[in-house]
C-alpha positions in Angstrom: 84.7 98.1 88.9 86.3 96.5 92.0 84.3 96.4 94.9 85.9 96.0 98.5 83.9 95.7 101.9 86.5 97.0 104.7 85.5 96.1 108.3 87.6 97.4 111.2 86.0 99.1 114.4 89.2 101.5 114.0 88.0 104.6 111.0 91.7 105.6 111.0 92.7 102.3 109.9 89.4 102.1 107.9 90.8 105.2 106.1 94.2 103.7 105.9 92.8 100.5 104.2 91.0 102.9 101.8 93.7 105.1 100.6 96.1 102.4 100.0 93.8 100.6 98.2 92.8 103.8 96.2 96.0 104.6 95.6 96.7 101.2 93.6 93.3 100.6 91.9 91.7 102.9 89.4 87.6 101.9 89.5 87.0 101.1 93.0 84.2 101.2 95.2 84.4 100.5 98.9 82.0 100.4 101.6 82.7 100.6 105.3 81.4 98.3 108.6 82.6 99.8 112.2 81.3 95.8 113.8 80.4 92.2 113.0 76.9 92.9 113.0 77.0 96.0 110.3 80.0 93.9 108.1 77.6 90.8 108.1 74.8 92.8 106.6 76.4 94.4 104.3 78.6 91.4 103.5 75.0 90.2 102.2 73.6 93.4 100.5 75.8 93.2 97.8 78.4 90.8 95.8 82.0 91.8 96.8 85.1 91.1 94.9 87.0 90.7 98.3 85.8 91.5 101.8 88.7 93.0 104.6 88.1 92.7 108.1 89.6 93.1 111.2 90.0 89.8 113.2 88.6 91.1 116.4 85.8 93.6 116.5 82.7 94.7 118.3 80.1 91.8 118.0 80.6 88.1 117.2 84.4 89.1 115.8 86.0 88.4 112.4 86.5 84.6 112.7 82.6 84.1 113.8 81.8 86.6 111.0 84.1 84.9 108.7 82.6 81.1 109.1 79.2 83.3 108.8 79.8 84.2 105.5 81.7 81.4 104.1 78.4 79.6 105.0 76.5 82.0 102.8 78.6 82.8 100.4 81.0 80.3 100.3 82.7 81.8 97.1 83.6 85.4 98.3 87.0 85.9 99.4 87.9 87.1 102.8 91.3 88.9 103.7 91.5 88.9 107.6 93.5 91.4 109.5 94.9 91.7 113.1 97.7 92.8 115.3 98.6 89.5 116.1 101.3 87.8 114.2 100.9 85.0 111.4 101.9 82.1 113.5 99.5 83.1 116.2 96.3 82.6 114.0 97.1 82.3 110.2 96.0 78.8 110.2 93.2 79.2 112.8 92.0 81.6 109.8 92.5 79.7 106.5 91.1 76.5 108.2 88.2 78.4 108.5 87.9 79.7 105.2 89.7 82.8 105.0 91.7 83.3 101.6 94.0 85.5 103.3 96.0 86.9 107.2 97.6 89.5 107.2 99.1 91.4 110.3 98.8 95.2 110.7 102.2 96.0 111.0 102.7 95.2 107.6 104.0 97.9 104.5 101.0 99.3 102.6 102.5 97.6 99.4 102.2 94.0 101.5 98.4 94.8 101.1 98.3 95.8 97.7 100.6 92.3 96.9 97.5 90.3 99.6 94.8 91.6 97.5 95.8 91.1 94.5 97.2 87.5 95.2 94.0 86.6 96.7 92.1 88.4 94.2 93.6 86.1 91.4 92.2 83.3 93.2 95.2 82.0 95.1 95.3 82.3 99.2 98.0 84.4 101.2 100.0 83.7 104.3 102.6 86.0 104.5 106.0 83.4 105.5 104.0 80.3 105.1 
């Protein structure tokens, strides 16, 4: 079974995130975080195939979060998400130890493509 931890303080893009995901993926199991604080702990309650987060959220944020996790799990990929285009922090992201940016405004199938790119072990920068 896959499982995903989505992070977004935004439930309708939460639910977005879900559905696509559901929609391409047959055992799946995905659990929710509305801020940094609630995605850190559940980050560690549980092994995660890939974790999805918003770039800026209630708390700390995704990149804080991010370098948070990489500490203590160096091994679990992160996808990070935002409204801000690639050039603007794809490689803030990655140099911190993201496996993946990808902006919002992107088709549903360029998340599908993201997740399963990074869940094969390779890193994704959409253009780069």
């Amino acid at each position: 079974m896959l499982k995903i931890l989505i992070a977004d303080d935004h439930e309708f893009i939460r639910n977005g995130i879900k559905q696509i995901l559901f929609d391409e993926f047959d055992l799946l199991h995905v659990e929710e975080a509305a801020d940094t604080e609630e995605l850190l702990n559940l980050a560690f309650a549980d092994e995660w195939d890939i974790i999805i987060s918003d770039i800026s959220m209630p708390g700390k944020g995704g990149i804080e979060a991010l370098q948070i996790i990489k500490e203590q799990s160096p091994s679990v990929p992160v996808l990070l998400l935002s409204i801000y285009p690639e050039d603007q922090y794809a490689d803030k992201v990655l140099a911190a130890g993201a496996s993946g940016y990808l902006n919002k405004d992107s088709a549903p199938n360029d998340l599908v493509a993201v997740v399963k790119t990074i869940l094969s072990g390779q890193k994704y920068v959409k253009n780069k």
